[in-house]
Kinemage of the C-alpha trace (Angstrom):
@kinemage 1
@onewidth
@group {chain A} dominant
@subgroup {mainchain}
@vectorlist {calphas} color= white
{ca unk a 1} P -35.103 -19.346 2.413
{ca unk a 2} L -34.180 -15.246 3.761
{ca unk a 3} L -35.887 -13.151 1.170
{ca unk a 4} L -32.685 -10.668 0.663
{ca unk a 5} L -35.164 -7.237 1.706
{ca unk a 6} L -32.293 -4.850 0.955
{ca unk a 7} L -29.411 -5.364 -1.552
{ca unk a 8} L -25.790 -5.167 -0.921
{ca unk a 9} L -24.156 -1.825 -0.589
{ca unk a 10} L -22.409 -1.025 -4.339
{ca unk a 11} L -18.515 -1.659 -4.041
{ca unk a 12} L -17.030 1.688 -5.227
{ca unk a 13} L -13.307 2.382 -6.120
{ca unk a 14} L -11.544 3.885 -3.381
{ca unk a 15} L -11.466 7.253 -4.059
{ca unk a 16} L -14.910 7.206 -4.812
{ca unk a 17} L -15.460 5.294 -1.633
{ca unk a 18} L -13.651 7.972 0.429
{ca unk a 19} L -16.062 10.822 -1.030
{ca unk a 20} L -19.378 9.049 -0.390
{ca unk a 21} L -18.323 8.578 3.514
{ca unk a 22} L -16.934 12.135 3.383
{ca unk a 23} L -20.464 13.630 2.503
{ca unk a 24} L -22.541 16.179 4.815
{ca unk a 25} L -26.277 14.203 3.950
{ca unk a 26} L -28.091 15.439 7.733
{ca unk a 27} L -31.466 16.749 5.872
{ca unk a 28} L -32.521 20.001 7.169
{ca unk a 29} L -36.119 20.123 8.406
{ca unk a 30} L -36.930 23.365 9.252
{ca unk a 31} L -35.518 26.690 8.357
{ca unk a 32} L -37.082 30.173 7.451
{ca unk a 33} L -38.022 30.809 3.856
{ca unk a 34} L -34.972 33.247 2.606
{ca unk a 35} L -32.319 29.907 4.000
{ca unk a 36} L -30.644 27.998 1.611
{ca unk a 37} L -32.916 25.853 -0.894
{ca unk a 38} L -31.260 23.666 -3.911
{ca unk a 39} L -33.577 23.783 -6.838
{ca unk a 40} L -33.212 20.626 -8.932
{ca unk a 41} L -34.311 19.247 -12.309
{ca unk a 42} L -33.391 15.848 -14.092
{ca unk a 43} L -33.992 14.423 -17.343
{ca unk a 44} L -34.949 10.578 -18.149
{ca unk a 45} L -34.428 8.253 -20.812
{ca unk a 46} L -38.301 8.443 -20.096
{ca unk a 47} L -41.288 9.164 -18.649
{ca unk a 48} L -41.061 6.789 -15.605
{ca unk a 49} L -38.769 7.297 -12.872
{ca unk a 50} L -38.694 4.041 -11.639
{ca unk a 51} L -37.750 2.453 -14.425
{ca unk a 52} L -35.783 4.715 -16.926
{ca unk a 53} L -32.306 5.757 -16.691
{ca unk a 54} L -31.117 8.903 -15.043
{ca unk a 55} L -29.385 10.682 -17.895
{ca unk a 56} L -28.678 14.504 -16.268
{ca unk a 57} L -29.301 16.488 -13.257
{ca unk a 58} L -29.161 20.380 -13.038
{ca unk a 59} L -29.417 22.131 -9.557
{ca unk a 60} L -29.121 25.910 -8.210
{ca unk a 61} L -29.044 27.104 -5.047
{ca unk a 62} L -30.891 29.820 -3.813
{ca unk a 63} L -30.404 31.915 -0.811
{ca unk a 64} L -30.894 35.326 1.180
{ca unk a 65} L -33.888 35.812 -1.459
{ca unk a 66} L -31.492 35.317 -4.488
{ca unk a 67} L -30.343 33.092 -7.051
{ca unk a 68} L -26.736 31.824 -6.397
{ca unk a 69} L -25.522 30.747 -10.051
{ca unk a 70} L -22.153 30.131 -8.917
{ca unk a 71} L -21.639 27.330 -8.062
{ca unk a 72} L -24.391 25.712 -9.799
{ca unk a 73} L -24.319 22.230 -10.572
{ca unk a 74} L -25.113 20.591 -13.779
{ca unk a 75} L -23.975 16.366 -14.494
{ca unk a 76} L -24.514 14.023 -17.421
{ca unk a 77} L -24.195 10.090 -16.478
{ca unk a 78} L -22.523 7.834 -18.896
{ca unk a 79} L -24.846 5.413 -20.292
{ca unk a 80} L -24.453 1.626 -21.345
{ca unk a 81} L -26.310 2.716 -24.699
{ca unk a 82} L -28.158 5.910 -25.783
{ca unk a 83} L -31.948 6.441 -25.797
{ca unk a 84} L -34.092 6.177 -28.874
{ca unk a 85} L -33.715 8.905 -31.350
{ca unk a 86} L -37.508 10.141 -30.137
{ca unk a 87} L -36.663 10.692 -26.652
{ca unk a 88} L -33.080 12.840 -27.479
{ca unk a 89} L -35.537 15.126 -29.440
{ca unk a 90} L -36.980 15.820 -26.396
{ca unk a 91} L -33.751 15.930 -23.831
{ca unk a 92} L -31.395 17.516 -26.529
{ca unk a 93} L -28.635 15.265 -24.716
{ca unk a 94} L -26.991 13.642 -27.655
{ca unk a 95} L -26.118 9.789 -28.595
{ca unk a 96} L -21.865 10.836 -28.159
{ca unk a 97} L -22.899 13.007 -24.656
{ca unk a 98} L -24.687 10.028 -22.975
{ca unk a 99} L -21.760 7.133 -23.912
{ca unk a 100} L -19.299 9.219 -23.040
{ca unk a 101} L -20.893 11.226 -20.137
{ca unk a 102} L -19.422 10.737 -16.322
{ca unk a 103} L -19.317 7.579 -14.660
{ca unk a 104} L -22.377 7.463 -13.000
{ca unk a 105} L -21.226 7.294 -9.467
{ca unk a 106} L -19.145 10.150 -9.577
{ca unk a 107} L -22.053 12.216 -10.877
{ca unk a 108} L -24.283 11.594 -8.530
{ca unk a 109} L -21.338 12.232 -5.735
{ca unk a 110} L -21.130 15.564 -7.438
{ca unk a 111} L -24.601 16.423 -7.374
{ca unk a 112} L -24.926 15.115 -3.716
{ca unk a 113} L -21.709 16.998 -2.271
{ca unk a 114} L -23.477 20.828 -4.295
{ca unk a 115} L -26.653 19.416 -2.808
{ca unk a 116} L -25.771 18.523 0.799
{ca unk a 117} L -28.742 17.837 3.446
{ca unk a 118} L -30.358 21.106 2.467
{ca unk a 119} L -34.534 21.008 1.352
{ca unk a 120} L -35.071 20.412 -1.855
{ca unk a 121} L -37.563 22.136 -4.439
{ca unk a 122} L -38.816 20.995 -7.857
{ca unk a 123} L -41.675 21.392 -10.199
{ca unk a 124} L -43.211 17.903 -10.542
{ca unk a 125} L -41.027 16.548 -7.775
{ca unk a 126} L -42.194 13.487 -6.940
{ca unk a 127} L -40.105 12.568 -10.675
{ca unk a 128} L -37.320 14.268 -9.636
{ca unk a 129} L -37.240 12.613 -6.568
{ca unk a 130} L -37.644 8.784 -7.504
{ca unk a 131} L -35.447 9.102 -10.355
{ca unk a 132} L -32.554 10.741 -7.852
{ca unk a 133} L -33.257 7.722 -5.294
{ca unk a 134} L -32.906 5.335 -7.149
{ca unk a 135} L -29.792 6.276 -9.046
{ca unk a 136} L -28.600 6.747 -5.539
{ca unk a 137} L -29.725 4.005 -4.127
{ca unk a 138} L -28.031 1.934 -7.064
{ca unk a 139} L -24.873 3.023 -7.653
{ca unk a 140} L -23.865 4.639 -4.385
{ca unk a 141} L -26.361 2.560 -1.935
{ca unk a 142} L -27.922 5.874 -0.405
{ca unk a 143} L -31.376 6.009 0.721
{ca unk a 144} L -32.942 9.760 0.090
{ca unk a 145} L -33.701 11.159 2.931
{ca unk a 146} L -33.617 14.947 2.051
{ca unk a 147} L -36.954 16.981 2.347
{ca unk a 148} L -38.502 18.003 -0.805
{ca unk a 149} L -41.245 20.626 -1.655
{ca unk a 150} L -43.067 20.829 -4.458
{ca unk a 151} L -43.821 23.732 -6.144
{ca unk a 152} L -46.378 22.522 -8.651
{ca unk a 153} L -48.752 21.453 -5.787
{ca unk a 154} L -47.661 24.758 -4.019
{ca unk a 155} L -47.850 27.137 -6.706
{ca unk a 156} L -51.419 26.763 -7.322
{ca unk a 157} L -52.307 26.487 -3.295
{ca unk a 158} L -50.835 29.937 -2.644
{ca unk a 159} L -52.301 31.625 -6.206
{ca unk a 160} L -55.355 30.710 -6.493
{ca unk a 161} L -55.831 32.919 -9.710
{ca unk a 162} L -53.157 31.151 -11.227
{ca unk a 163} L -53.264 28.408 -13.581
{ca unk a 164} L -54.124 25.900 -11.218
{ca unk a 165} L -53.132 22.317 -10.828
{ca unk a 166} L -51.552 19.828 -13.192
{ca unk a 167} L -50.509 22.927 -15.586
{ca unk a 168} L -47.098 22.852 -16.866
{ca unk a 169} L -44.124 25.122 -15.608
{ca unk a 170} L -44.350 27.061 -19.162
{ca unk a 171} L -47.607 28.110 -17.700
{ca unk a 172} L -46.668 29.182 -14.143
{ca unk a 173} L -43.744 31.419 -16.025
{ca unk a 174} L -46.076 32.588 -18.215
{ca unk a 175} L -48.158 33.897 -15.089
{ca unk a 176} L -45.651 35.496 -12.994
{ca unk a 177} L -44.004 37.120 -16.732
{ca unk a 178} L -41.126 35.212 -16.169
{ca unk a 179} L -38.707 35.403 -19.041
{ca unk a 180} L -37.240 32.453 -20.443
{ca unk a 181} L -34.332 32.085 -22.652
{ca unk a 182} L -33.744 28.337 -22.610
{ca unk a 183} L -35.609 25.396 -21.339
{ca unk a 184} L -35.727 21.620 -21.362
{ca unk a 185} L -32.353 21.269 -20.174
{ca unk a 186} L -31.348 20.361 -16.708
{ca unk a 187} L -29.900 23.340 -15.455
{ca unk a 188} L -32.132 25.699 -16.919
{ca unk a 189} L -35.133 24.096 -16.299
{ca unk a 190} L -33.682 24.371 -12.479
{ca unk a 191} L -32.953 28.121 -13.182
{ca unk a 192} L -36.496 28.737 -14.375
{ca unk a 193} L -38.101 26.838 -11.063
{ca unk a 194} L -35.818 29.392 -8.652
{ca unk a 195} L -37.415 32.181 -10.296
{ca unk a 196} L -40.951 30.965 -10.151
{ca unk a 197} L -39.659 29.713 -6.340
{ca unk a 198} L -39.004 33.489 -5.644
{ca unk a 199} L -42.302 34.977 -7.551
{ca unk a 200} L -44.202 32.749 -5.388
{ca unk a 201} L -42.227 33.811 -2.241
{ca unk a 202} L -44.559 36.920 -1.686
{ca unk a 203} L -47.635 34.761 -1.562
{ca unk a 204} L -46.330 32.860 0.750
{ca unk a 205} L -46.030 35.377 3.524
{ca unk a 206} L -48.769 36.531 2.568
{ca unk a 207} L -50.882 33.395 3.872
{ca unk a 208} L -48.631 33.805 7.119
{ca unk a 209} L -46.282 30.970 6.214
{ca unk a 210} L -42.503 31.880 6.646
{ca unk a 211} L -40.524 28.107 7.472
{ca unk a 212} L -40.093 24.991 5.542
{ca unk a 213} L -42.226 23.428 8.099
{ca unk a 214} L -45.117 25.868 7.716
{ca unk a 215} L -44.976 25.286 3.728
{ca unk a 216} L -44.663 21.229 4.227
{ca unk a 217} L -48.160 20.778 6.114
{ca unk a 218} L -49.216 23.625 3.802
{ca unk a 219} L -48.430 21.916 0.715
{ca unk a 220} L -50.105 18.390 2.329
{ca unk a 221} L -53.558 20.120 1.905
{ca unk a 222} L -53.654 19.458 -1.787
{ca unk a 223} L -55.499 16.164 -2.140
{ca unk a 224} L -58.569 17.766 -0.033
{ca unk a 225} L -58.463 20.819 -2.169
{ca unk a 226} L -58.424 19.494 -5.924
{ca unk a 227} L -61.034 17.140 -4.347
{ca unk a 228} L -63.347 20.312 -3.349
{ca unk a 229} L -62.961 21.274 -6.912
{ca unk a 230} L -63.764 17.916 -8.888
């Protein structure tokens, strides 16, 4: 017996068919600091990314230094059947708004045609990430490949007077005086990340790093120094 390693490719309608062949996925791997970034945030039927469903993404893009709100991008995928009444407290993304959402496949073909191949940044990104392969992975048949910084293990490597590690993003706004006017939504939890992306910017030059590159290796550094400190 062939142990199937890799499942089929999902059969898509046509048109949707014609749009995930049509997309520009080429990750970019380098680039200087004030290129074009796509800061993203999802929300879960849960707190594990393997295994609950992908209910919203919200992305921004920013570039030259700035946050480009329009076009932002901002999806809801249609569920089977809504989360427990505990977890919408938390989302705010109503029974109706997850039955009736976008088919799944078309939302993630919107999020991946705003997003392109262009680096990716989150706070708490590893979560972001798994939950946004494997939606893509199962309903489109796309591997991830994009590059992805995150700027809860960066944040605290470039300010060290900061909050430090494992704090939450409230805390990191809080820092930097950051004002918020909405969060724990998609999109504005995305919005909020840019801006701490930008605070953080200055710190980063700073400690001499000015490409994605520099900030990659920079950011792999973590594990030795919250070891140094336990």
């Amino acid at each position: 017996m062939i142990w199937p390693f890799s499942r089929p490719r999902p059969v898509l309608p046509p048109a949707l068919a014609a749009r995930c062949n049509a997309l520009a996925l080429e990750p970019v791997r380098d680039q200087a600091l004030d290129g074009s970034w796509v800061v993203v945030d999802v929300e879960t039927g849960g707190l594990d990314p393997r295994a609950d469903p992908l209910l919203a993404i919200g992305a921004v893009r920013v570039a030259g230094l700035a946050i480009d709100m329009v076009p932002s991008c901002e999806v809801y995928l249609r569920q089977r059947e809504a989360t427990a009444t505990d977890n919408i407290l938390l989302h705010g993304i109503t029974t109706g708004q997850q039955l009736n959402a976008q088919e799944p496949a078309a939302a993630l073909l919107d999020w991946l045609a705003f997003a392109g191949g262009q680096p990716r940044l989150a706070y708490h990104a590893a979560f972001d990430r798994m939950a946004l392969a494997r939606a893509s992975e199962a309903c489109l048949g796309l591997k991830e490949r994009a590059t992805w910084l995150d700027l809860a293990v960066l944040a605290p490597l470039l300010v060290k007077d900061g909050p430090g590690f494992d704090r939450p993003l409230d805390d990191w706004l809080a820092h930097f005086r950051i004002p918020v006017y909405q969060r724990h939504g998609a999109l504005s939890d995305a919005y909020a990340t840019a801006q701490l992306w930008l605070a953080l910017l200055p710190a980063a030059r700073a400690h001499k790093l000015t490409r994605l590159r520099q900030l990659d290796r920079f950011s792999r550094q973590a594990h030795w120094f919250r070891s140094s400190q336990s």
